[in-house]
LUMLUM-25951 format. One record per residue: residue number from 1; y, z, x of N, C-alpha, C in turn. Coordinates in Angstrom, 2 decimals. Example, Ala and Ser with C-alpha at 12.3 -4.5 7.8 and 13.67 -1.06 7.14 Angstrom:
! LUMLUM-25951
 num    n.yy    n.zz    n.xx   ca.yy   ca.zz   ca.xx    c.yy    c.zz    c.xx
   1   -5.69    7.80   13.19   -4.50    7.80   12.30   -3.30    7.80   13.20
   2   -2.25    7.08   12.85   -1.06    7.14   13.67    0.03    7.87   12.90
! end
This chain:
! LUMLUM-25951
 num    n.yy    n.zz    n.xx   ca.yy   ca.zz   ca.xx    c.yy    c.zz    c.xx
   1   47.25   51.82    5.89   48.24   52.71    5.29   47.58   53.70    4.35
   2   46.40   53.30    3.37   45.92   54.26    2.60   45.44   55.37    3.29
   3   44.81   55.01    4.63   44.40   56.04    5.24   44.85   57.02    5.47
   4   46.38   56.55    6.19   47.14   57.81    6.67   48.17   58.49    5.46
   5   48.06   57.50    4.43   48.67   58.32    3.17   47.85   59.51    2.37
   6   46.53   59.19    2.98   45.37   60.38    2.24   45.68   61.52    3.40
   7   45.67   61.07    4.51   45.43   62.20    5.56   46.92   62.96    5.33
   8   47.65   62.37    5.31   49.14   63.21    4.94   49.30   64.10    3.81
   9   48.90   63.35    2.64   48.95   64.03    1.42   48.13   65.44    1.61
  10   46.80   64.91    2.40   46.01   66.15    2.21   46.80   67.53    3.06
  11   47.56   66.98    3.70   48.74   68.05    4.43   49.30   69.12    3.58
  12   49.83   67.84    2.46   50.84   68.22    1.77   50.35   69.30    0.94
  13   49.12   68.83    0.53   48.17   69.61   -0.19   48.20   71.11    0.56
  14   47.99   70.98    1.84   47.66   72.44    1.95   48.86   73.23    2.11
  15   50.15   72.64    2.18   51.27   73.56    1.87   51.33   73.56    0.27
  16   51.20   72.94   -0.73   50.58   73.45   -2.03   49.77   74.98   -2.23
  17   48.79   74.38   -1.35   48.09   76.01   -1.56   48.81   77.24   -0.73
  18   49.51   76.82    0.11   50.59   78.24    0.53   51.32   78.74   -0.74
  19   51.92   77.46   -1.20   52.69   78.03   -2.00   51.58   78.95   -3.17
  20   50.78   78.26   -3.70   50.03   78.95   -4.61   49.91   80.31   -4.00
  21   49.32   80.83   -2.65   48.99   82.07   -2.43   50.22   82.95   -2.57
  22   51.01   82.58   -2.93   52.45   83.42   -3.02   52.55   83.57   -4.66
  23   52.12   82.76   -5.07   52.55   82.92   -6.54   53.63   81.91   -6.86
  24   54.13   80.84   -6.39   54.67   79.93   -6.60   53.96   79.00   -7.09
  25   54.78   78.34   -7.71   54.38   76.52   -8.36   53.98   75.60   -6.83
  26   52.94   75.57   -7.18   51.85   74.86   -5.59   51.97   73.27   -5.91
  27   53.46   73.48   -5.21   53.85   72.09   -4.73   54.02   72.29   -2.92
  28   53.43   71.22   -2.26   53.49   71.01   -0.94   54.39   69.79   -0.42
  29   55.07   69.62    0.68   55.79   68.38    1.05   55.57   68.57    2.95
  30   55.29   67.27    2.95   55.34   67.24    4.86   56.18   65.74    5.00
  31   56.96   65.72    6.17   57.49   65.09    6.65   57.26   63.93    7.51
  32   57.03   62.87    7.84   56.06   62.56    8.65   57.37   61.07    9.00
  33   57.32   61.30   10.91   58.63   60.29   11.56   57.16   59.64   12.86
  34   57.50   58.52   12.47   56.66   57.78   13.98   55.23   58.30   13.93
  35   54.57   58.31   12.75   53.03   58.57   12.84   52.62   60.21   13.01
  36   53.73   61.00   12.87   53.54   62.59   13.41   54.26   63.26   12.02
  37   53.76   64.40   11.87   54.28   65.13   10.55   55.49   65.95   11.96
  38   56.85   66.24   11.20   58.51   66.34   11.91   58.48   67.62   10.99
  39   58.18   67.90    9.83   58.61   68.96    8.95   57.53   69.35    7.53
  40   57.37   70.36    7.37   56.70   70.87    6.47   57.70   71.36    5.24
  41   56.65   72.09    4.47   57.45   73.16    3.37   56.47   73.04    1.77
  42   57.11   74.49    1.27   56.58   74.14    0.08   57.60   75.53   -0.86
  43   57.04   75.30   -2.17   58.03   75.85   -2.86   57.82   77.23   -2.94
  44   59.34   77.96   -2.75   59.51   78.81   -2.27   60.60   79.46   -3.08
  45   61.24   79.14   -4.30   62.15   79.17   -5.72   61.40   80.74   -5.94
  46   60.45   81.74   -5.86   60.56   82.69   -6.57   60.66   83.93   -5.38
  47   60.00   83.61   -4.27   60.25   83.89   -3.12   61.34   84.36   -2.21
  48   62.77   83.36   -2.53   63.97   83.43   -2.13   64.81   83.29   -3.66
  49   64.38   83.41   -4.49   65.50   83.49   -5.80   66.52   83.17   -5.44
  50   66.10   81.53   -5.33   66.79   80.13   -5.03   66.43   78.98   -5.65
  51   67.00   78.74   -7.03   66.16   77.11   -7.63   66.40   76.29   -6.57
  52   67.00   76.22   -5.77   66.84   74.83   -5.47   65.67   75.03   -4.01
  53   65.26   75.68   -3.90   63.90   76.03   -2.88   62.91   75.60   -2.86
  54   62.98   74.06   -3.79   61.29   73.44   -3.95   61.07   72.71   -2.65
  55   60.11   72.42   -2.62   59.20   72.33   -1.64   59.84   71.05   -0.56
  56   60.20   69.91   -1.54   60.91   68.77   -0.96   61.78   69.17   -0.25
  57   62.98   70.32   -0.41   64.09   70.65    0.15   64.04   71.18    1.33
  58   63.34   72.18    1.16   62.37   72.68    2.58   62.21   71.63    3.27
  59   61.18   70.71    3.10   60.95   69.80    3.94   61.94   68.90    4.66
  60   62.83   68.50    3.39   64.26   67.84    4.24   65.04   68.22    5.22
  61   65.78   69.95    5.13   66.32   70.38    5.69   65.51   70.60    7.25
  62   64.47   71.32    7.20   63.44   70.86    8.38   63.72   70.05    9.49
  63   62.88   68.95    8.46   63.01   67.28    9.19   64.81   66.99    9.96
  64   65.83   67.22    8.59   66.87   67.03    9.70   67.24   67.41   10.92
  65   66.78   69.02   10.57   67.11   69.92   11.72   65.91   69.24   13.42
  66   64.81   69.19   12.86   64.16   68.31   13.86   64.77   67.02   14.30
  67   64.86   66.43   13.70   66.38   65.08   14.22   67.22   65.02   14.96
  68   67.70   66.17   14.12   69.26   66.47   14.79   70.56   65.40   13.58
  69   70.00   65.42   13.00   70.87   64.70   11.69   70.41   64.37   10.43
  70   71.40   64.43    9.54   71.21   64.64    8.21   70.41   63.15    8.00
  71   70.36   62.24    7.93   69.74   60.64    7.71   68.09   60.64    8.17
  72   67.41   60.53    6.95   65.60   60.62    7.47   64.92   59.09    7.63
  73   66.23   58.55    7.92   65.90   56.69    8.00   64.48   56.56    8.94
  74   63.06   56.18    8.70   62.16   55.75    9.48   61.17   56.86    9.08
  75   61.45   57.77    7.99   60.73   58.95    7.67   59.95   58.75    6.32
  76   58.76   59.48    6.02   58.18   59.37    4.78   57.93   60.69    4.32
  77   58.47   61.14    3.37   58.39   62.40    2.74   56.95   62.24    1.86
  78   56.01   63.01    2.10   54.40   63.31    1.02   54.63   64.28    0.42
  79   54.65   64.45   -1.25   55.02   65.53   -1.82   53.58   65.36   -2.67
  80   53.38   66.72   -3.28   51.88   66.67   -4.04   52.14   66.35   -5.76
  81   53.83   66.60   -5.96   53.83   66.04   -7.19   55.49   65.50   -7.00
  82   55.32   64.77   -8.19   56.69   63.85   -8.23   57.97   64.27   -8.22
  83   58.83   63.99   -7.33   59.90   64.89   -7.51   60.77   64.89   -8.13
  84   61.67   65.77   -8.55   62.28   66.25   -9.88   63.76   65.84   -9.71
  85   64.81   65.52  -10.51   65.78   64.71  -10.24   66.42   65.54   -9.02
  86   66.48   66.60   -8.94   67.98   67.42   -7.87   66.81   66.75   -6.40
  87   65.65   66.86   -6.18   64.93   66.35   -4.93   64.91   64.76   -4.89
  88   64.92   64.49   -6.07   65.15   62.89   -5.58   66.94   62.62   -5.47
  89   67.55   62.91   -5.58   69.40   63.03   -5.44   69.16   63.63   -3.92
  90   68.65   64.37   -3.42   69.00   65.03   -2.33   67.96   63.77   -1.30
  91   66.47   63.45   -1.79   65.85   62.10   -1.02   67.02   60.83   -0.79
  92   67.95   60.48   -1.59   68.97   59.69   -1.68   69.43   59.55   -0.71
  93   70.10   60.57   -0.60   71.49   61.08    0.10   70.69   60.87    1.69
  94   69.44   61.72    1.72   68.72   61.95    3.04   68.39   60.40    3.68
  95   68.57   59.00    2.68   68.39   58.11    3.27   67.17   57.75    3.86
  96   66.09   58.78    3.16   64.68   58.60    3.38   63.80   57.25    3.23
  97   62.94   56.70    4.16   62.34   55.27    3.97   61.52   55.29    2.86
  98   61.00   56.24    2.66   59.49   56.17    2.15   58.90   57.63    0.81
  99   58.90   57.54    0.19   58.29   58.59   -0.34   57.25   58.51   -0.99
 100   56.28   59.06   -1.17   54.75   59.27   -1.67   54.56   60.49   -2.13
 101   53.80   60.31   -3.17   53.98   61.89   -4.19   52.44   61.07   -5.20
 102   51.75   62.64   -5.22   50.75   62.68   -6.30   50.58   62.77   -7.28
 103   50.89   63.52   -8.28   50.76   63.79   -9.32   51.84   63.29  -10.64
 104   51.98   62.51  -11.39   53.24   62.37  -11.94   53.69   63.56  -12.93
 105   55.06   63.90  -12.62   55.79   64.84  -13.64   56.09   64.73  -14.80
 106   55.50   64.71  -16.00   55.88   63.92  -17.08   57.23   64.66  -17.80
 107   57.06   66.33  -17.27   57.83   67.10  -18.21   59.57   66.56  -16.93
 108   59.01   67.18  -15.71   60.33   67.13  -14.98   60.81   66.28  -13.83
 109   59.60   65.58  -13.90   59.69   64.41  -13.03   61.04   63.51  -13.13
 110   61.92   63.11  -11.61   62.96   62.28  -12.01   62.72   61.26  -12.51
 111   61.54   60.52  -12.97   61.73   59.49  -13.91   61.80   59.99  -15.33
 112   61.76   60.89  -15.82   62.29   61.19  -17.11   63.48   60.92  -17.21
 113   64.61   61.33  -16.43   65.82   61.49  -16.66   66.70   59.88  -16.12
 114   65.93   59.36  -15.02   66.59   58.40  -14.33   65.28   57.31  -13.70
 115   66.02   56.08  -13.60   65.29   55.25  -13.05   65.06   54.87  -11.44
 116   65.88   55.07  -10.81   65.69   55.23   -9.69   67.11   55.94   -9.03
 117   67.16   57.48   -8.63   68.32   57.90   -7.81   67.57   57.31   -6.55
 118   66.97   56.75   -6.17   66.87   57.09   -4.20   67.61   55.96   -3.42
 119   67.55   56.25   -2.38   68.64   55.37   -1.49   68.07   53.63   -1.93
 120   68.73   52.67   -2.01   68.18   51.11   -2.32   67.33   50.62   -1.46
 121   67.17   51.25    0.01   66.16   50.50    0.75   65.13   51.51    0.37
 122   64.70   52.29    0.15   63.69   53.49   -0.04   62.73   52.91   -0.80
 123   61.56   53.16   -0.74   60.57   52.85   -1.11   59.56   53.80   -1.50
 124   59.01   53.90   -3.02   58.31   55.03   -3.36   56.75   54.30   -3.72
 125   55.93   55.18   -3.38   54.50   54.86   -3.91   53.92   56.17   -4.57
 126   53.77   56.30   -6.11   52.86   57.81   -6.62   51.49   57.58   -6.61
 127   50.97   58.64   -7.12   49.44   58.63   -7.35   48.34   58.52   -6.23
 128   48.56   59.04   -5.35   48.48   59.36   -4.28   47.58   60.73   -4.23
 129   45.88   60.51   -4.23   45.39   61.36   -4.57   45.75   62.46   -5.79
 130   45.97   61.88   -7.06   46.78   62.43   -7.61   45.80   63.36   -8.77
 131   44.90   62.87   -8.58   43.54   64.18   -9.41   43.52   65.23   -8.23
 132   43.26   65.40   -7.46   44.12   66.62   -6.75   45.04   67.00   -6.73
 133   45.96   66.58   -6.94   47.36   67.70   -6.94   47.26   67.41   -8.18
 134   47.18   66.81   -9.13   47.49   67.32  -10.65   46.37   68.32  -10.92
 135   45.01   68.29  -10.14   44.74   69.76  -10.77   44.75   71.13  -10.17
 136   45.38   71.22   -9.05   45.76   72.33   -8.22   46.79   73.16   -9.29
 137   48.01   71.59   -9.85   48.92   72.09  -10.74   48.25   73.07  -12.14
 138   47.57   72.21  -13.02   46.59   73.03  -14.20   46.22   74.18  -13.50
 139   45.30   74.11  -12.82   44.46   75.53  -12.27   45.54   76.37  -12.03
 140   46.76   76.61  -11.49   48.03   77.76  -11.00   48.38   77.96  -12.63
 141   48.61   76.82  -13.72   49.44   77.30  -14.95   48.58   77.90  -15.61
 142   47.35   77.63  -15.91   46.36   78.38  -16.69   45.53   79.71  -16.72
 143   46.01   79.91  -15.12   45.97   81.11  -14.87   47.17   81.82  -14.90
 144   47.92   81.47  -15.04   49.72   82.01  -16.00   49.54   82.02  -17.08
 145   48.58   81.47  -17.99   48.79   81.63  -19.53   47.78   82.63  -19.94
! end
């Protein structure tokens, strides 16, 4: 499992750096159903002057549309940082198995606000190559300041 959680993340990672080349917050998310990535995305909030356009959402809507239904039951969402309460409410709802995320959010991460929104069978693992995506994150803000 570590294996294919590095090889995914590093996915995720490189929709991170899409987003970075845009000038977005270089967060990446891939989708991954039956051993195969189903859906990509990354954040795209300044792009479409749309908050709710982070990267996770992208990826959900995706993945369903690849389905053919709203329920990501048997799916593992890889995000490069932790997701923020409205993406974990919407992971919920999506009935997602699995989620894996790198970097922890201390400022907006949904564990600030809540202890667990995601569906009860769902299962999360962080830190997940997470000195990479936490410093993809530094390197994009510090060159903002």
């Amino acid at each position: 499992m570590i294996d294919a959680d590095h090889k995914f993340m590093s996915m995720a990672l490189d929709e991170a750096h899409k987003a970075a080349e845009r000038d977005e917050v270089p967060i990446g998310a891939v989708v991954v159903h039956g051993g195969r990535v189903i859906a990509r995305g990354h954040n795209l909030t300044e792009t479409l002057t749309d908050v709710t356009a982070h990267a996770e959402m992208q990826a959900i809507t995706a993945a369903a549309d690849n389905l053919g239904g709203k329920y990501l039951t048997g799916c593992t969402l890889y995000v490069t940082v932790e997701p923020c309460l409205m993406c974990a409410g919407a992971l919920g709802w999506s009935q997602i198995s699995r989620v894996v995320y790198g970097a922890t959010d201390e400022k907006r991460g949904y564990h600030t606000l809540c202890n667990n929104p995601f569906h009860k069978k769902t299962t999360v693992d962080g830190g997940v190559m997470a000195k990479e995506c936490g410093q993809l994150m530094t390197d994009f803000f510090k060159k903002k300041r």
